[in-house]
C-alpha positions as CSV (number, residue, x, y, z in Angstrom):
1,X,19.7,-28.5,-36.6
2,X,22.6,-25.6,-37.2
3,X,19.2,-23.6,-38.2
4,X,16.8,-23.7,-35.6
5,X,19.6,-23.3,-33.2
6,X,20.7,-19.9,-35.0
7,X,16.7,-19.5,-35.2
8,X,16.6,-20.0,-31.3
9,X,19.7,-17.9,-30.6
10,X,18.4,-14.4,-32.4
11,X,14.5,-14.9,-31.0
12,X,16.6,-14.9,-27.7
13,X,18.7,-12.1,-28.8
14,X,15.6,-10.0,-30.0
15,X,13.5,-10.1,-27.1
16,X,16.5,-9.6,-24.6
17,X,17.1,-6.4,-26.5
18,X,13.0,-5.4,-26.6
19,X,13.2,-5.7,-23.3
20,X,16.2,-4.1,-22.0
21,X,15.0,-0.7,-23.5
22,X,12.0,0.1,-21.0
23,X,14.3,-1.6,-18.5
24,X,16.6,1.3,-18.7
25,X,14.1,4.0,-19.0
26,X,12.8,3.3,-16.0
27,X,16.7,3.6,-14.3
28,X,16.8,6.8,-16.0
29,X,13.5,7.4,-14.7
30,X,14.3,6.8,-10.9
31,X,18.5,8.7,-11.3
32,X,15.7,11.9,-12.9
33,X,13.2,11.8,-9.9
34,X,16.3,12.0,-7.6
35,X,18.4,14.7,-9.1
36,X,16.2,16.6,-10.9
37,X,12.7,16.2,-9.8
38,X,14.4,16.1,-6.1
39,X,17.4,18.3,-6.3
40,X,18.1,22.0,-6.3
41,X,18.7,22.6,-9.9
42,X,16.8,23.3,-12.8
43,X,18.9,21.9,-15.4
44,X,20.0,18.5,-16.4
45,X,22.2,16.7,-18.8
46,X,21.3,13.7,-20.5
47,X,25.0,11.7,-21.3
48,X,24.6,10.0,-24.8
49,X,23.0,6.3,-23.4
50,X,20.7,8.5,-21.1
51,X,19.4,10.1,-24.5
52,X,19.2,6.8,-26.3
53,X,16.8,5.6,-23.3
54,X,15.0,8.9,-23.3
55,X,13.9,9.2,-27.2
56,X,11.0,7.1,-27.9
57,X,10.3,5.7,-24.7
58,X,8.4,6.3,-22.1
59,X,10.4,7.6,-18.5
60,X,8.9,6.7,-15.2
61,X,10.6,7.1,-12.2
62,X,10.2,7.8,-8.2
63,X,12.0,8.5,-5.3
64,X,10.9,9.1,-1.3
65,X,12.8,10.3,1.7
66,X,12.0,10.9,5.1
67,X,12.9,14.1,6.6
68,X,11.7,15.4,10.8
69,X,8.7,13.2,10.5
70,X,7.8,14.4,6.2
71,X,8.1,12.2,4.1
72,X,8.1,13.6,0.4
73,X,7.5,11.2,-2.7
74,X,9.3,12.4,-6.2
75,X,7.6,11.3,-9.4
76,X,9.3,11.9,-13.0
77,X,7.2,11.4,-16.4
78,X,7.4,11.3,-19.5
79,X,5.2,9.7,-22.4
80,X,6.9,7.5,-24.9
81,X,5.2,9.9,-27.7
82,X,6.7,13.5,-27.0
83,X,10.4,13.4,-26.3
84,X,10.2,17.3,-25.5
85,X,8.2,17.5,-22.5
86,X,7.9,16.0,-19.1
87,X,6.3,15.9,-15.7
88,X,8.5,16.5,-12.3
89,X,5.8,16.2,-9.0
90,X,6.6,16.4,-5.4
91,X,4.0,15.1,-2.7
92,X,4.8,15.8,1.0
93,X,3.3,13.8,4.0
94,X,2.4,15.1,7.3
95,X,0.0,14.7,10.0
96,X,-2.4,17.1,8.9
97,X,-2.5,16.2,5.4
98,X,-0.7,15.9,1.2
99,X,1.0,18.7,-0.5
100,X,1.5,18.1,-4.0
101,X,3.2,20.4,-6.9
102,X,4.2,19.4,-9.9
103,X,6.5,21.2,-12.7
104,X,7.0,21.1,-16.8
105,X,10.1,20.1,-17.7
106,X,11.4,21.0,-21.3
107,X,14.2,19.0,-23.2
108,X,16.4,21.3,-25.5
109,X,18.5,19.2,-27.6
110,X,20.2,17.3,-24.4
111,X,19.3,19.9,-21.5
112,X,16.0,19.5,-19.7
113,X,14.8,22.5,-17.8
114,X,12.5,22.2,-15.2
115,X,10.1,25.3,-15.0
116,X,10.7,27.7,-11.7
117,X,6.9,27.9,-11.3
118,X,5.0,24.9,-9.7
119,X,1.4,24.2,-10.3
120,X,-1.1,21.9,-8.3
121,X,-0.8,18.6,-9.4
122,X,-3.8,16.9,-11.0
């Protein structure tokens, strides 16, 4: 009996921790869509959890406002298979129509730079 319940109590254990990890990728996903991929700068600093949820996992993250009638929709990317690259894009609303841009964001050991020069996003 002392068995299956230690048996029972690390499957639980196991699959609590599976789980939490893409869990909080995606939080780091959504705080990197709205300070980075939304704000002014082109730098970032990943504290030491936000690098243990960035290396090996994939990053998603989003983040809209409304602005005088815009509203503009932040995406951040980034595969779980290349820890040195990601995707920042920007989409803005208006009556006549989408405007979307996107940028390549580099990681350097616990920096990511975001590139100055947008592109059309695919």
């Amino acid at each position: 009996m002392k068995t299956t319940l230690q048996t029972v109590t690390l499957t639980a254990l196991f699959f609590l921790f599976a789980f939490a990890g893409p869990a909080a990728a995606d939080t780091l996903g959504n705080t990197l869509s709205k300070h980075f991929c939304g704000g002014s700068d082109h730098t970032y600093r990943l504290t030491s959890a936000q690098m243990a949820q960035w290396t090996g996992l994939g990053v998603h993250g989003a983040y809209s406002e409304i602005k005088y009638g815009v509203t503009t929709h932040y995406d951040f990317w980034k595969s779980s298979n290349n820890d040195n690259e990601a995707i920042c894009k920007k989409s803005s609303t208006t009556l006549s129509g989408t405007d979307c841009q996107q940028w390549r964001v580099v990681r350097n050991g616990r920096v990511l730079t975001k590139g100055y020069a947008a592109s059309r996003c695919n």
